[in-house]
BATORDO-53413 format. One line per field, with one value per atom (N, C-alpha, C): residue number from 1; x, y, z; atom name. Coordinates in nm, 3 decimals. Example, Ala and Ser with C-alpha at 12.3 -4.5 7.8 and 13.67 -1.06 7.14 Angstrom:
BATORDO-53413
n <- c(1 / 1 / 1 / 2 / 2 / 2)
x <- c(1.319 / 1.230 / 1.320 / 1.285 / 1.367 / 1.290)
y <- c(-0.569 / -0.450 / -0.330 / -0.225 / -0.106 / 0.003)
z <- c(0.780 / 0.780 / 0.780 / 0.708 / 0.714 / 0.787)
atom <- c(N / CA / C / N / CA / C)
***
This chain:
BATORDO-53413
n <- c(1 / 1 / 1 / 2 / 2 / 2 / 3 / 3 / 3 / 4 / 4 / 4 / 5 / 5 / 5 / 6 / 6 / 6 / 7 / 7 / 7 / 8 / 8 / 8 / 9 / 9 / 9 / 10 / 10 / 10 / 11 / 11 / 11 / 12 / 12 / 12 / 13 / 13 / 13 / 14 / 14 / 14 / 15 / 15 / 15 / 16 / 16 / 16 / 17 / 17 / 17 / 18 / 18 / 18 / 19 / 19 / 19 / 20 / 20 / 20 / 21 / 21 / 21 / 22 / 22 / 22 / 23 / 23 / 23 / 24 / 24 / 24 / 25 / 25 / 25 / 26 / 26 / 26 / 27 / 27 / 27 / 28 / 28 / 28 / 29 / 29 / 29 / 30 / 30 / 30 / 31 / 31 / 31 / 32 / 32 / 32 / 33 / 33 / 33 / 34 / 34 / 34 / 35 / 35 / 35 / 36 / 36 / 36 / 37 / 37 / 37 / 38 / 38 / 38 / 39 / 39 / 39 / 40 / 40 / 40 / 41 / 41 / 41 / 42 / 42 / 42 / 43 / 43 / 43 / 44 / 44 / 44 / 45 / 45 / 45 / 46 / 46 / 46 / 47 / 47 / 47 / 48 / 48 / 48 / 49 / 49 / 49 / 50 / 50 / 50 / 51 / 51 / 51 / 52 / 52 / 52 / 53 / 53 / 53 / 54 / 54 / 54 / 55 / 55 / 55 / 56 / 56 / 56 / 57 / 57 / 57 / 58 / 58 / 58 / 59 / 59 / 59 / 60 / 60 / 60 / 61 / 61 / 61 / 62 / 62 / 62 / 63 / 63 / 63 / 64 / 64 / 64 / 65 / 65 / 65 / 66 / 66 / 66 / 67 / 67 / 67 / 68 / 68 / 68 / 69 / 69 / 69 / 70 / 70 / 70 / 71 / 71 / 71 / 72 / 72 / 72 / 73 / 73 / 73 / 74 / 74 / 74 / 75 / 75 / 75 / 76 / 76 / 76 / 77 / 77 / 77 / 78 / 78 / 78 / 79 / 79 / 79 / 80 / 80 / 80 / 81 / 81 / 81 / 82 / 82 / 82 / 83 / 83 / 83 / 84 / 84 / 84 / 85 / 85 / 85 / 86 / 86 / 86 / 87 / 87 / 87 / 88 / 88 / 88 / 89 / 89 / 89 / 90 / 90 / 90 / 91 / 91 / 91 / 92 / 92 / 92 / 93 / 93 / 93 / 94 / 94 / 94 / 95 / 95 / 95 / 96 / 96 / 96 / 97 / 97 / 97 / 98 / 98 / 98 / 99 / 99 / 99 / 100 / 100 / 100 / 101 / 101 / 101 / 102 / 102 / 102 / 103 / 103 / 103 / 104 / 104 / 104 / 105 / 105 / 105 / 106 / 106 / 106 / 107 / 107 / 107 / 108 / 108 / 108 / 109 / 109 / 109 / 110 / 110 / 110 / 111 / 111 / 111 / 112 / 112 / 112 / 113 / 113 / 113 / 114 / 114 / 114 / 115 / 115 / 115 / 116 / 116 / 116 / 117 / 117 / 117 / 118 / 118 / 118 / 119 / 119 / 119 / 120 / 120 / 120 / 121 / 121 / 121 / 122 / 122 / 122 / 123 / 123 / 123 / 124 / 124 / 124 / 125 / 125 / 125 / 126 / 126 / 126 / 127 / 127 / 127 / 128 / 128 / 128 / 129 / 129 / 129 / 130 / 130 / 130 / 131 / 131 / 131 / 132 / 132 / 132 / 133 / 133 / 133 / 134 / 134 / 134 / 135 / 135 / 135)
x <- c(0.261 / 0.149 / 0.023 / -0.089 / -0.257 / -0.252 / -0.349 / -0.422 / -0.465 / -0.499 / -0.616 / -0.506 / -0.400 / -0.346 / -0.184 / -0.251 / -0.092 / -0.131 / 0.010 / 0.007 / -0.080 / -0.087 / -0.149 / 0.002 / -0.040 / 0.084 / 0.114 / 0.235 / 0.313 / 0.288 / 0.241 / 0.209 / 0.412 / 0.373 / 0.550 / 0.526 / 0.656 / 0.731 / 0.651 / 0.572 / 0.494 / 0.408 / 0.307 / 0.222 / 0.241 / 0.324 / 0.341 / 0.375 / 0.438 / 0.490 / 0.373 / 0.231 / 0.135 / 0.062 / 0.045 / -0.019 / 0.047 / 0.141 / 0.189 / 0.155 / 0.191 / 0.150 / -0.015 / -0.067 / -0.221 / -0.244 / -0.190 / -0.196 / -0.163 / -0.042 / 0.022 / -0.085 / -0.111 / -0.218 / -0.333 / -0.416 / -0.488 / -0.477 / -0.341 / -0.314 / -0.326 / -0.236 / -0.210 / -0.370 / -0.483 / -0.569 / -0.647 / -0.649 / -0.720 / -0.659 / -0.502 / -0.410 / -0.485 / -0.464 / -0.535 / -0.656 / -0.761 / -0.891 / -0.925 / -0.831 / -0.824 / -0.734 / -0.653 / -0.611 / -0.722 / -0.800 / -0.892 / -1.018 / -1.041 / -1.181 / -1.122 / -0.957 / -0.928 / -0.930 / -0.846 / -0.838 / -0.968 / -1.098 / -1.210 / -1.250 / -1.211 / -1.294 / -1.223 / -1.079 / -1.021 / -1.036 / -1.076 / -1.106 / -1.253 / -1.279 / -1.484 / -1.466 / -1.351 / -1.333 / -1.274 / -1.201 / -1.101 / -1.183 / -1.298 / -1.382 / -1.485 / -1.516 / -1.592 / -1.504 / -1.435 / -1.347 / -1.307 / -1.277 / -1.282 / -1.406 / -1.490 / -1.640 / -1.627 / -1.612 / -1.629 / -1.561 / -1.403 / -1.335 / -1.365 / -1.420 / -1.483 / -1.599 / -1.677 / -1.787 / -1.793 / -1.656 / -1.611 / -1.545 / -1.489 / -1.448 / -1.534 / -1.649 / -1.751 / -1.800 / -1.840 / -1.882 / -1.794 / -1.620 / -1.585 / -1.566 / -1.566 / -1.645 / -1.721 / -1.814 / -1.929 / -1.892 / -1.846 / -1.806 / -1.740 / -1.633 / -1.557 / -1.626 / -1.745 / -1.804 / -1.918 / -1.974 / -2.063 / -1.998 / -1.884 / -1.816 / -1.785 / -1.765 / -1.715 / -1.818 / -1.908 / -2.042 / -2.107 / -2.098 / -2.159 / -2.016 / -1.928 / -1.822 / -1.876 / -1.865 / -1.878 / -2.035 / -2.171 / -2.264 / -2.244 / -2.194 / -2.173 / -2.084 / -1.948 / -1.930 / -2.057 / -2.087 / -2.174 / -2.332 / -2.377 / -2.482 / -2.458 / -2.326 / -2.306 / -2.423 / -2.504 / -2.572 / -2.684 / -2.793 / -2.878 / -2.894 / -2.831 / -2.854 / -2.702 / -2.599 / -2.492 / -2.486 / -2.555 / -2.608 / -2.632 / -2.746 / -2.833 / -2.734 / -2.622 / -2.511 / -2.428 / -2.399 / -2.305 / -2.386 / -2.528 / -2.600 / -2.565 / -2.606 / -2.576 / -2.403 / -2.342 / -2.228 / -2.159 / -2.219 / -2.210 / -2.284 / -2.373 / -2.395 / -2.341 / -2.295 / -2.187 / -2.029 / -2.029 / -1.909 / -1.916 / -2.069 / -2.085 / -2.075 / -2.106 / -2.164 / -2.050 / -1.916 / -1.811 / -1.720 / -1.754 / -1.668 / -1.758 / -1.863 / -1.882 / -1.852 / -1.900 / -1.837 / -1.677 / -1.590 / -1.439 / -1.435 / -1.483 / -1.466 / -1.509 / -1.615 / -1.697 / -1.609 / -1.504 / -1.425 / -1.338 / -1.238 / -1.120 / -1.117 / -1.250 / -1.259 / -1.284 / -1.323 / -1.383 / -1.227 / -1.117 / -0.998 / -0.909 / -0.944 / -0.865 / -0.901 / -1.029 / -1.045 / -0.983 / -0.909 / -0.875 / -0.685 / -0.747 / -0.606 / -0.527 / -0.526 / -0.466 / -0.525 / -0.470 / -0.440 / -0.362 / -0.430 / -0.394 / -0.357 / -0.499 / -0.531 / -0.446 / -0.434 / -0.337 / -0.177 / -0.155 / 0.005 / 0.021 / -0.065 / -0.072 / -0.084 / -0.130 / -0.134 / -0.040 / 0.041 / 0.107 / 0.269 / 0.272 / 0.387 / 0.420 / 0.283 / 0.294 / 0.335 / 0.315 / 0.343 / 0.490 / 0.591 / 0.750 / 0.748 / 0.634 / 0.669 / 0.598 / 0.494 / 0.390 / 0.486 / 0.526 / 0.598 / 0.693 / 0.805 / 0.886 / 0.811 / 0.677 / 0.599 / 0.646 / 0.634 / 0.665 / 0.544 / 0.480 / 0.311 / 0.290 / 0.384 / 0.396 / 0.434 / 0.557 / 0.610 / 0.517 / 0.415 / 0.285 / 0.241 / 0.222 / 0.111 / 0.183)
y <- c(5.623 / 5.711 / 5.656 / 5.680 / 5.644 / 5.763 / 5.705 / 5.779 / 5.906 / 5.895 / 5.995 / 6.130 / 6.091 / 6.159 / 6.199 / 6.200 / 6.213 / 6.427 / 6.448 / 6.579 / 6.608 / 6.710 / 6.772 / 6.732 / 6.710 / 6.705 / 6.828 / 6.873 / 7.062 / 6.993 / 7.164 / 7.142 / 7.134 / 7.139 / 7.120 / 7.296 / 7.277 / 7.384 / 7.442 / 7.330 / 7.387 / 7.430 / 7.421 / 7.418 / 7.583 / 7.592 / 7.770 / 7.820 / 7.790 / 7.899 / 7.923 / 7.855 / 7.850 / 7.964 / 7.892 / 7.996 / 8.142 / 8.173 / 8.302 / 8.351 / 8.311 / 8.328 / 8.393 / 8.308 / 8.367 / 8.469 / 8.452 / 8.623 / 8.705 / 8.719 / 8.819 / 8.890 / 8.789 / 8.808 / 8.886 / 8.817 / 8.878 / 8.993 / 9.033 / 9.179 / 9.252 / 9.239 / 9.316 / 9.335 / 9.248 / 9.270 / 9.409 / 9.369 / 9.464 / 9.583 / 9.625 / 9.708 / 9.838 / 9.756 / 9.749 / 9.809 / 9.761 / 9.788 / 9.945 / 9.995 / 10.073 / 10.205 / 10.182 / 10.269 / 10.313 / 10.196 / 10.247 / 10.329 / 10.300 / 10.347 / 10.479 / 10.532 / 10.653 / 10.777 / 10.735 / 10.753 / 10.802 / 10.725 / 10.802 / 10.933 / 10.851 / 10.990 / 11.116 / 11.081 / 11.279 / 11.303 / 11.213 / 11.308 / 11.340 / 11.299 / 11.344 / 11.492 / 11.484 / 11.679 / 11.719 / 11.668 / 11.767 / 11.810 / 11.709 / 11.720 / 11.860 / 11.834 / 11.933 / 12.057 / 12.096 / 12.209 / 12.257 / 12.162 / 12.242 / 12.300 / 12.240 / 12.311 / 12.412 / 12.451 / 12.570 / 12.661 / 12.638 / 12.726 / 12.807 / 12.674 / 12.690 / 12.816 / 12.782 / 12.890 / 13.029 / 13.005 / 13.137 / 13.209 / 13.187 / 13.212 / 13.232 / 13.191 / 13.232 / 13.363 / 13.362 / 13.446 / 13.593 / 13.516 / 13.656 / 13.722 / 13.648 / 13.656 / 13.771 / 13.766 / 13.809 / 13.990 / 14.018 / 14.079 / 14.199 / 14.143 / 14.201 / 14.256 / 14.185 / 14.185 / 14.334 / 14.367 / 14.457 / 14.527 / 14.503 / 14.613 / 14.707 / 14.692 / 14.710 / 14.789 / 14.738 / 14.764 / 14.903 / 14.874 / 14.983 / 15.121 / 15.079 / 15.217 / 15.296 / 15.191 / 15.233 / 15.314 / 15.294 / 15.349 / 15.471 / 15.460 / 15.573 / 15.674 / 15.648 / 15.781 / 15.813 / 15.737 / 15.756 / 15.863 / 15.810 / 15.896 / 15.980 / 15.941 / 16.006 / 16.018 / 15.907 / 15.912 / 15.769 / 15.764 / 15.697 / 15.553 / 15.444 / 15.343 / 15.304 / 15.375 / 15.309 / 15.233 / 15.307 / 15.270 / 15.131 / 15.150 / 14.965 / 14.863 / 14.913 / 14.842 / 14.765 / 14.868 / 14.857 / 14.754 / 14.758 / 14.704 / 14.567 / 14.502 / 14.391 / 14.346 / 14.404 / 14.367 / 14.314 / 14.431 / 14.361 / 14.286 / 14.251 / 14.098 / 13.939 / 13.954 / 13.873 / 13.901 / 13.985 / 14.002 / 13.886 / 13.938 / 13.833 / 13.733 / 13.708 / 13.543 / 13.444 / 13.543 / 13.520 / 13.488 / 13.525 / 13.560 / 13.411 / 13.368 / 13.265 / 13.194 / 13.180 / 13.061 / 13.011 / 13.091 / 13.091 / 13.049 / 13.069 / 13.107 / 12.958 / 12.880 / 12.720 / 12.648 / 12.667 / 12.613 / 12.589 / 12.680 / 12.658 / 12.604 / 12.595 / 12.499 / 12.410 / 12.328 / 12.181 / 12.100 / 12.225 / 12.143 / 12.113 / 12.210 / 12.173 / 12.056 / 11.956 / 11.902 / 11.775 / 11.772 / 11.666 / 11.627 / 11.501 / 11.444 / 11.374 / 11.317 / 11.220 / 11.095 / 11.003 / 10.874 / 10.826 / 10.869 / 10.877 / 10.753 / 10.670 / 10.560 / 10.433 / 10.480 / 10.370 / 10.370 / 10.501 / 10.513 / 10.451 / 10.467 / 10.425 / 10.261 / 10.216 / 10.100 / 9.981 / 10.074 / 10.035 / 9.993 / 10.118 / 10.140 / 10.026 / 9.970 / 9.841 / 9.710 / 9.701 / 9.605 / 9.561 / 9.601 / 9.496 / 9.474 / 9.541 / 9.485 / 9.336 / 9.398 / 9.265 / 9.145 / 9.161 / 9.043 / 8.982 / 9.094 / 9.007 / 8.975 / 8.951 / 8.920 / 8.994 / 9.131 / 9.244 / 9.338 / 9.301 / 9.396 / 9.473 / 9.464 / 9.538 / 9.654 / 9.699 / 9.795 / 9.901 / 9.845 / 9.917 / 10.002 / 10.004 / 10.016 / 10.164)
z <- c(11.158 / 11.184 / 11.120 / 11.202 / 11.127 / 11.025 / 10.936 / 10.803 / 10.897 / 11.027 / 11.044 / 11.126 / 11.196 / 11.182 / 11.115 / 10.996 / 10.897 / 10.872 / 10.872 / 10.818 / 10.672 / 10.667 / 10.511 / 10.420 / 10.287 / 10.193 / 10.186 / 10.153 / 10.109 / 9.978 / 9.921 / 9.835 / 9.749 / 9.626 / 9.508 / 9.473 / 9.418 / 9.366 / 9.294 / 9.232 / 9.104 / 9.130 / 9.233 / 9.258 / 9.321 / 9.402 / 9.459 / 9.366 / 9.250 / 9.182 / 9.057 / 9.061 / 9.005 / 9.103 / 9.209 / 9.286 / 9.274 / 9.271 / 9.304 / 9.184 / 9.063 / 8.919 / 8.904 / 8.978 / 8.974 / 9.086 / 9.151 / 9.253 / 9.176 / 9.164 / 9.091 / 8.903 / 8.863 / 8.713 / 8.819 / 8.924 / 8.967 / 9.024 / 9.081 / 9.114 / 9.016 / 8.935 / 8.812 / 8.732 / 8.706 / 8.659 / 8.714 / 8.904 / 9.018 / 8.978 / 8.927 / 8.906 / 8.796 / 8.646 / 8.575 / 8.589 / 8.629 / 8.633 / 8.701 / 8.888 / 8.928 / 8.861 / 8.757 / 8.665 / 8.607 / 8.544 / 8.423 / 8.513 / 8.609 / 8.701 / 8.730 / 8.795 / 8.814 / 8.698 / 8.548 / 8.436 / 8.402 / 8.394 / 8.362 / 8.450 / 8.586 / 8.641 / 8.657 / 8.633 / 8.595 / 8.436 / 8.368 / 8.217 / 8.241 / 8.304 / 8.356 / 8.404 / 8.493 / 8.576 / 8.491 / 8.402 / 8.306 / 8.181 / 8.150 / 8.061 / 8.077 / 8.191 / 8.230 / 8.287 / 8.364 / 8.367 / 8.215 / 8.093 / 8.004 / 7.922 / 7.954 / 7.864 / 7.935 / 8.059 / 8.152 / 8.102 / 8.086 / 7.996 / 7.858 / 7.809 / 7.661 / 7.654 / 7.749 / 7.774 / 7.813 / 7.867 / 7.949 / 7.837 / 7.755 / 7.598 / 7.484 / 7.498 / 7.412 / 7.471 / 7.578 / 7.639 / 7.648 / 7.664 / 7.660 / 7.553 / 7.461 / 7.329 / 7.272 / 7.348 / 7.343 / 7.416 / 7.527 / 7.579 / 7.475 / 7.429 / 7.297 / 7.212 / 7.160 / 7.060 / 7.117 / 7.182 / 7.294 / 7.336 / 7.410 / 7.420 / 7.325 / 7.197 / 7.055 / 7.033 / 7.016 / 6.963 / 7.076 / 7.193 / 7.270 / 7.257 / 7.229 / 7.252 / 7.069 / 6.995 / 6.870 / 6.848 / 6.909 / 6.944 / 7.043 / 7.116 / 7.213 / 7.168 / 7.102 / 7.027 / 6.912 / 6.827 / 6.713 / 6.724 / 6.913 / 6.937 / 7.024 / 7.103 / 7.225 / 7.343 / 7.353 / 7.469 / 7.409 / 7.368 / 7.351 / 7.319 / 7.219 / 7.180 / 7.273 / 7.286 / 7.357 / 7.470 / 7.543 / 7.710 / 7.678 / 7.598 / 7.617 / 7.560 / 7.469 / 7.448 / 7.578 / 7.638 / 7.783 / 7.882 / 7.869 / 7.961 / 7.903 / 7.788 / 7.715 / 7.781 / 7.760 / 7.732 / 7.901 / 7.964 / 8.146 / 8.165 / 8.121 / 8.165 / 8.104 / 7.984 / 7.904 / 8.014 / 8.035 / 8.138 / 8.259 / 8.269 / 8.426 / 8.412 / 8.309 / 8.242 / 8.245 / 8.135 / 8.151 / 8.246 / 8.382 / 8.510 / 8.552 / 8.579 / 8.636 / 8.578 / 8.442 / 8.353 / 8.383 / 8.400 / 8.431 / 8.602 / 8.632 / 8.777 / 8.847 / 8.756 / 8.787 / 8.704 / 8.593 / 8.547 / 8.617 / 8.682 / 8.732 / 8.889 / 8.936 / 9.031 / 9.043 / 8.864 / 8.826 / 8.789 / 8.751 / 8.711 / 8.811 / 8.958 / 9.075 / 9.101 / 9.053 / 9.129 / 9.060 / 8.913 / 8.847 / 8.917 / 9.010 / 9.044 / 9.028 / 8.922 / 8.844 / 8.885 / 8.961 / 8.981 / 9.082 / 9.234 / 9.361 / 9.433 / 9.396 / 9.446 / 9.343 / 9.279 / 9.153 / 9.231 / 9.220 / 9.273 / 9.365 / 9.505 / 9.617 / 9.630 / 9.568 / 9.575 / 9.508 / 9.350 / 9.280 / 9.368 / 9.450 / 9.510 / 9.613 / 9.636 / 9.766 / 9.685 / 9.560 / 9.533 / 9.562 / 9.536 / 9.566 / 9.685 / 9.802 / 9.934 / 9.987 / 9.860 / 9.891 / 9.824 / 9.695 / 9.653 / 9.735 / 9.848 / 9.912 / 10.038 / 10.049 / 10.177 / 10.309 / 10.254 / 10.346 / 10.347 / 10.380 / 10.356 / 10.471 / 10.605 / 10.711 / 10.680 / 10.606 / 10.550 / 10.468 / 10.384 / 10.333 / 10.477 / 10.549 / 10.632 / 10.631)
atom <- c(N / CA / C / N / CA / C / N / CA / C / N / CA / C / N / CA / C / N / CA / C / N / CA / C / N / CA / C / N / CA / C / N / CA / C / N / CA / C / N / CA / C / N / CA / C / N / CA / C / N / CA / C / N / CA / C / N / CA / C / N / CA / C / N / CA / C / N / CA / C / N / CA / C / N / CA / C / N / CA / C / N / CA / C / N / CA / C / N / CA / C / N / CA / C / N / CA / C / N / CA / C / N / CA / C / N / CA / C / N / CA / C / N / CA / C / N / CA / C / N / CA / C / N / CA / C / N / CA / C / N / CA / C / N / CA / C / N / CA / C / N / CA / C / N / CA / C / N / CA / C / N / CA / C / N / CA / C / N / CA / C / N / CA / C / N / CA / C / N / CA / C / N / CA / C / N / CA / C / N / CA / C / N / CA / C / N / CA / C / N / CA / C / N / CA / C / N / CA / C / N / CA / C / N / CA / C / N / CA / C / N / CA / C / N / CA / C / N / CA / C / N / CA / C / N / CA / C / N / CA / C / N / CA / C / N / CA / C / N / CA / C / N / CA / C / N / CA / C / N / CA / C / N / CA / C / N / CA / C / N / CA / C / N / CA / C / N / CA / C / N / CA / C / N / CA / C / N / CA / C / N / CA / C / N / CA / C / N / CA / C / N / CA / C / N / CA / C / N / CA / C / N / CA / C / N / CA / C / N / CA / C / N / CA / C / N / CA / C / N / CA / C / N / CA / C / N / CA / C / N / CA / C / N / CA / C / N / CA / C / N / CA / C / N / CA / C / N / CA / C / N / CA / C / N / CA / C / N / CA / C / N / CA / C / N / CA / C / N / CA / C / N / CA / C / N / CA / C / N / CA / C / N / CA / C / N / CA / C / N / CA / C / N / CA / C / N / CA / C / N / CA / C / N / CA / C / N / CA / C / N / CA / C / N / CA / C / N / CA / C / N / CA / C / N / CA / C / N / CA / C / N / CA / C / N / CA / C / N / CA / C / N / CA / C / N / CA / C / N / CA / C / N / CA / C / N / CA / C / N / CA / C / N / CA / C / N / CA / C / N / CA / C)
***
């Protein structure tokens, strides 16, 4: 055969099992990295669903505390300073109810690590060069 048309050399043993070596580090890095990018962003909703909680607890807090205070006025005058108690205290109620209410729809939204699993799970198919099976 001419130089010009000789086959490509195959590459050696070593040489694929280098290559695969660096796929595989490079998966695992991509792996890695999409853990850490998912990981932040449900302690970001979980972070925040719990201040919501937190608030909703101060607040009901507060509620307790007014409520207390307007029953303890309202027997004490039986009509006058109690009222404006009660008024105080329903709106700490309200306060409370949204506060809870913007919480527990900030923690529905924490899903773990969807996109990690999903992708983690393809790996043994990809290793036996079965990536059809992913689909």
């Amino acid at each position: 055969m001419s130089e010009t048309g000789a086959a490509p050399p195959q590459p050696s043993v070593g040489e694929l099992v280098g290559e695969i070596s660096r796929d595989l580090s490079t998966l695992m890095r991509q792996e890695v990295e999409l853990a850490k990018a998912e990981a932040r962003q449900a302690v970001q909703h979980a972070a925040k669903s719990g201040s919501m909680f937190a608030g909703a607890g101060v607040a009901g807090h507060f509620v307790l505390l007014f409520l207390s205070i307007a029953l303890w006025w309202a027997l004490g005058d039986a009509i006058g300073h109690g009222w404006s108690a009660v008024v105080v205290a329903v709106i700490w109620a309200v306060v409370a109810a949204v506060l809870f209410a913007r919480g527990r729809a900030e923690s529905k939204r924490v899903e773990g690590l969807p996109r990690t699993t999903d992708t983690v799970s393809k790996i043994p198919n990809a290793l036996r060069g079965q990536e059809e099976k992913n689909a």
